[in-house]
Phi, psi and omega in degrees: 000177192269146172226146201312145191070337183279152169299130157238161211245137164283109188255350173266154157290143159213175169239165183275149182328324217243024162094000186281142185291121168219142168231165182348155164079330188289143168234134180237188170233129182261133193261000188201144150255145149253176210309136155063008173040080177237344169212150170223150191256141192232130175251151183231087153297159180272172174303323192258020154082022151300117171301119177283294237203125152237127169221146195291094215228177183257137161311338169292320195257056171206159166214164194259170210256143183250185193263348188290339205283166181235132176273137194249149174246164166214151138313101162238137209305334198219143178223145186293000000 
């Protein structure tokens, strides 16, 4: 299962604590496991390493980052 510090690919739409839209593909780092891993608080940054976003997500909506992956940029309106 995912542990603290590893990357992850977002396979769900979810939003950030504070109301931000990340969708399917954004890769974060989950910074908090909680008990029993049943949720991990996930940061999501920009390329230039400003925190967009931290959220709370299900082992259902992430997946781990593979050697396939490609990094995408998208435009987003707000960085915390």
């Amino acid at each position: 299962m995912f542990k603290e510090h590893e990357q992850i690919v977002l396979t769900a739409e979810v939003f950030g604590d504070d109301g931000e839209e990340l969708k399917p593909g954004d890769v974060g780092t989950i910074i908090h496991a909680h008990p029993d891993k049943e949720a991990f608080m996930v940061e999501f940054m920009s390329l230039d390493g400003g925190t967009v976003a931290i959220a709370t997500v299900l082992p259902a909506q992430v997946r781990p980052v593979t050697g396939a992956d490609l990094t995408h940029a998208r435009t987003v309106t707000a960085a915390l």
